[in-house]
N, C-alpha and C positions, 0 to 999 in steps of 0.2 A: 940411602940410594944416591952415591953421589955420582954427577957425573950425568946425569937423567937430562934425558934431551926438552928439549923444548915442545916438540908436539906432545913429551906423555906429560908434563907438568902440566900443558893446557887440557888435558884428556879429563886428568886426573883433579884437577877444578871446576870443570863442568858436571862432573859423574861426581864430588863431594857436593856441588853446589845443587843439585838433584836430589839427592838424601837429605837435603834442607829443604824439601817440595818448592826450590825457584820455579818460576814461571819461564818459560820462553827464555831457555838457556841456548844459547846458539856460539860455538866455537868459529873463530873467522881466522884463516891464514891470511898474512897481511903484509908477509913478508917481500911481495912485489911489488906494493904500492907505500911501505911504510920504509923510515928508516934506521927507527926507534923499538922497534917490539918487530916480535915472530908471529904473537897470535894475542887476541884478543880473547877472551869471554866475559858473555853480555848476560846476565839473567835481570829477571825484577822477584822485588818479594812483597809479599802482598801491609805487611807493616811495619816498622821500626824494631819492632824485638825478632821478625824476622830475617831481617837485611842486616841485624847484628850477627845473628846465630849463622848467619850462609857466612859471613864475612869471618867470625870466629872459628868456623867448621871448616870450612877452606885454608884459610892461615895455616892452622894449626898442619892439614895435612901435607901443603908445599913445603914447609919447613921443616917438617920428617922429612922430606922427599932432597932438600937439600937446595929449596927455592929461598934465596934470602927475602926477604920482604922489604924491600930498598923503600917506599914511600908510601906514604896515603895521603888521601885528598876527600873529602867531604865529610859528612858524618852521615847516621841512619836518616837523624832529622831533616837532613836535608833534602832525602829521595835522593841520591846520589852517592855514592863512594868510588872513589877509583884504587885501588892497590897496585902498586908494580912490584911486578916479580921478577925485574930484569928482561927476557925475552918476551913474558907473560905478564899482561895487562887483566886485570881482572874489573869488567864494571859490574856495579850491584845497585837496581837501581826500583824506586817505586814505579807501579806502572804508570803513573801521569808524566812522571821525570824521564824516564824510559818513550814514552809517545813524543813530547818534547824536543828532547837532545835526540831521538833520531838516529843514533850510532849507524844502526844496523844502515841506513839509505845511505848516512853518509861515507863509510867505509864498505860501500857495495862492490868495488871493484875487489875487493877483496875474496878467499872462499872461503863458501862456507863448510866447512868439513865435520859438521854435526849441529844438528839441533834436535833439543826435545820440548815437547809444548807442556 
């Protein structure tokens, strides 16, 4: 699927990262208040062999899709990971890490164009 826009890679991480049962997946268009990314997604996974499997289950499927995976940032251990997918920001985070870092309050100006609890 080359060529795939930017809302369906973020569509289509959220809806992978939900078949990994993340928690409080919530897609943010960010593209008016960011200057770096189009959209964000935010999930938590409840423990480390989870937040691997949402992180390796999601990979896998942007990069069928045609999402390069340009970087990463934390580990499972950490309760954090960030992945960039270029327009697409993917966070995966424990839920203490997730309460914490606060994403969702601090990019509220942003929208939110899905969530699932």
């Amino acid at each position: 699927m080359p060529n795939t826009e930017p809302v369906d890679i973020a569509r289509m991480a959220a809806e992978q990262a939900a078949e990994k049962q993340a928690e409080d997946i919530v897609m943010l268009d960010i593209r008016k208040v960011c200057s770096f990314a189009d959209y964000f997604v935010i999930c938590n996974g409840t423990n480390q062999r989870q937040l691997q499997a949402i992180l390796d289950d999601v990979g896998d499927v942007l990069q069928q899709a045609g999402a390069p995976k340009l970087k990463q940032e934390g580990t499972p251990e950490s309760g954090w990971v960030l992945v960039d997918f270029g327009e697409v920001i993917l966070h995966v985070f424990s839920p203490a890490s997730r309460e914490y870092y606060a994403l969702d309050r601090l990019w509220r100006d942003g929208v939110e164009v899905l969530r699932f609890q």
